[in-house]
C-alpha positions in Angstrom: 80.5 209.4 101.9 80.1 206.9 105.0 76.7 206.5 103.5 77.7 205.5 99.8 80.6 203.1 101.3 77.6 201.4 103.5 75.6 201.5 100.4 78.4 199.9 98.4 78.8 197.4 100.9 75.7 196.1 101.4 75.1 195.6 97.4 78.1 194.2 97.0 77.0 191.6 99.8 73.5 191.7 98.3 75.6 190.7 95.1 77.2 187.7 96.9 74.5 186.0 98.6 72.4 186.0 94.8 75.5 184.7 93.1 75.8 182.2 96.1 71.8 181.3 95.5 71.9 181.3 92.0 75.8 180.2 91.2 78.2 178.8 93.1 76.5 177.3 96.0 73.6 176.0 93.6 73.3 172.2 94.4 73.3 171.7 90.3 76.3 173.9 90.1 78.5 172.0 93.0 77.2 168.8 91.2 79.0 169.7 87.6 82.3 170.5 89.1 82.9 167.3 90.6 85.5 164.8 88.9 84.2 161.1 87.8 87.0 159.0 86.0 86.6 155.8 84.3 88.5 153.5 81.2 86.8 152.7 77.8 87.4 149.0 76.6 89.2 148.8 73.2 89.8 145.6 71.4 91.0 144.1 67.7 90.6 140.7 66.9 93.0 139.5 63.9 92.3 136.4 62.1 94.7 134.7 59.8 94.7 135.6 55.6 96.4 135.2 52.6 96.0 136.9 49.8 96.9 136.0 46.0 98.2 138.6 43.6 97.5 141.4 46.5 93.6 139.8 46.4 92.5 138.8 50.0 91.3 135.6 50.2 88.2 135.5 52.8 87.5 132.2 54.3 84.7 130.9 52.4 85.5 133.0 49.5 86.2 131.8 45.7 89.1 133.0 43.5 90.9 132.4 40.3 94.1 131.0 41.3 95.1 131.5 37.6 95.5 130.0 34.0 97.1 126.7 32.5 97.0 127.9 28.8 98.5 125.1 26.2 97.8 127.7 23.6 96.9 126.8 20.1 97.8 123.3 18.4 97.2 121.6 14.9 95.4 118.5 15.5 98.6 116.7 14.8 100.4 116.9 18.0 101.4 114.9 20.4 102.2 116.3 23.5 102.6 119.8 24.3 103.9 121.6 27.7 102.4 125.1 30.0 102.3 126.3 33.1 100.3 128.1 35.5 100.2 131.8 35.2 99.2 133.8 38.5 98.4 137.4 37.9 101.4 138.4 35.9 103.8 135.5 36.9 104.3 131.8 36.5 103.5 129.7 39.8 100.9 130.7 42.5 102.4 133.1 44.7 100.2 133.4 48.4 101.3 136.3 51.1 99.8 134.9 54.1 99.8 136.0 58.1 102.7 134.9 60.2 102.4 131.2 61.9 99.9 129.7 60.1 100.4 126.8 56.9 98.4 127.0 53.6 97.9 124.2 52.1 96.6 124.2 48.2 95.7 120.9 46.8 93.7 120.2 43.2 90.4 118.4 43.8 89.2 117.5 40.5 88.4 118.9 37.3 85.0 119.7 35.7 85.9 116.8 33.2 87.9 114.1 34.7 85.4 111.3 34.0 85.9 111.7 30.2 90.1 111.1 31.3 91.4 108.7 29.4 95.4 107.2 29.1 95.3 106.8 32.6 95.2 110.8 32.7 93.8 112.6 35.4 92.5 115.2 33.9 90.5 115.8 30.3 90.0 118.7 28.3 86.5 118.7 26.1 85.3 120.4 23.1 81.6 118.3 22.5 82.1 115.5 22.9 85.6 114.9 22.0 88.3 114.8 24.8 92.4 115.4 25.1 94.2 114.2 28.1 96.7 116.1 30.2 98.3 116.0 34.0 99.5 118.6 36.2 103.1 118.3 37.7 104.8 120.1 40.3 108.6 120.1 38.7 109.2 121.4 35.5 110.8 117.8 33.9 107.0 116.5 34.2 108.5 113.6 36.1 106.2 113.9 39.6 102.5 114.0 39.0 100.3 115.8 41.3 97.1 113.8 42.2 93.9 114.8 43.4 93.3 116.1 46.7 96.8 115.6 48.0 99.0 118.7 49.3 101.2 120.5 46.6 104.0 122.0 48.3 105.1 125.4 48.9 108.5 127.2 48.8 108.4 129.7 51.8 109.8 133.1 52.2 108.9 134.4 55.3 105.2 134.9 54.8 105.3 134.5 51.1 104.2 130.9 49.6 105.5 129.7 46.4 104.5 127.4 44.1 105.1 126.3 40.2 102.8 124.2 38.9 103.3 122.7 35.1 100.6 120.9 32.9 101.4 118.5 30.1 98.4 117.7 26.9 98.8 115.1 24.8 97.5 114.4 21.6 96.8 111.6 19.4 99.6 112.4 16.7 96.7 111.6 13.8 94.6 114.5 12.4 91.5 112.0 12.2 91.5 111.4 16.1 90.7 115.3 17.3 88.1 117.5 15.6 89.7 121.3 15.4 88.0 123.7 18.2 88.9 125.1 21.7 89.0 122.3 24.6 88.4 124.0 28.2 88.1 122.3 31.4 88.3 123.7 34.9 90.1 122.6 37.7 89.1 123.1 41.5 91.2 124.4 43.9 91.0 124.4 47.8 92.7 126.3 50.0 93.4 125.4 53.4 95.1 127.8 56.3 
């Protein structure tokens, strides 16, 4: 019995000194329990935006700010009244990031040379022409001219603004050949 104990002793220290070798006292082993701790840099620039109708506008990007539709005319009139529609409402409506200003103004439109009336603007169909102006108050009383600000209502960091067009016609059927008149107006952006 003394003989199996000193047996059982001596492998069991046999069985220390490999797992020392092999295990724990390994220089790889004592390596991969120490403890290293360092930090991770995390960062989020934001830059302002605004979007139109839930559309982001990307600096540099181009959008439709909407339509000025006079609809359809005889070539009789003389004057008829519209305003812009924005996505499914009247006006231009901008949600924009706290602290910052848009500014929208109306540069010119795709056929302002052919203006006549002291007009600003000109729609065409061939060759022929028919006058209107933009205003920013529904009595058509306060015209808006080219590259100057049109003002906003503000909300918060919703930006408002109504902006009404007036065509006029010649009042003579002779004057106006029947067809659809276009023109484009561009729009900057500014914020």
């Amino acid at each position: 019995m003394r003989l199996m104990s000193l047996r059982l002793r001596l492998t069991c220290a046999g069985l220390l000194l490999v797992a020392l070798g092999f295990g724990l006292g390994h220089p790889d082993r004592a390596a991969a329990q120490s403890t290293i701790t360092g930090t991770i840099g995390v960062t989020l620039t934001l830059t302002s935006a605004c979007s139109i109708s839930g559309t982001l506008l990307a600096q540099g990007s181009s959008t439709n700010f909407g339509t000025l539709d006079f609809g359809s005319q005889t070539t009789l009139f003389t004057q008829h009244d519209a305003q812009v529609v924005s996505g499914s409402s009247s006006g231009i409506s901008l949600t924009c990031s706290p602290g910052i200003s848009p500014e929208l103004m109306i540069t010119g439109g795709s056929n302002d040379a052919s203006k006549s009336g002291g007009h600003l603007h000109a729609l065409a169909f061939g060759t022929s022409n028919v006058p209107y102006d933009l205003y920013s108050d529904s009595s058509h009383s306060t015209v808006i001219q080219n590259n100057t600000a049109v003002a906003f209502a503000t909300s918060s960091t919703t930006y408002t603004t109504n902006l009404y067009g007036r065509v006029f016609g010649s009042g003579t059927a002779s004057a106006l050949p029947a067809g659809t008149y276009t023109d484009t107006l561009n729009v900057t952006l500014s914020f």
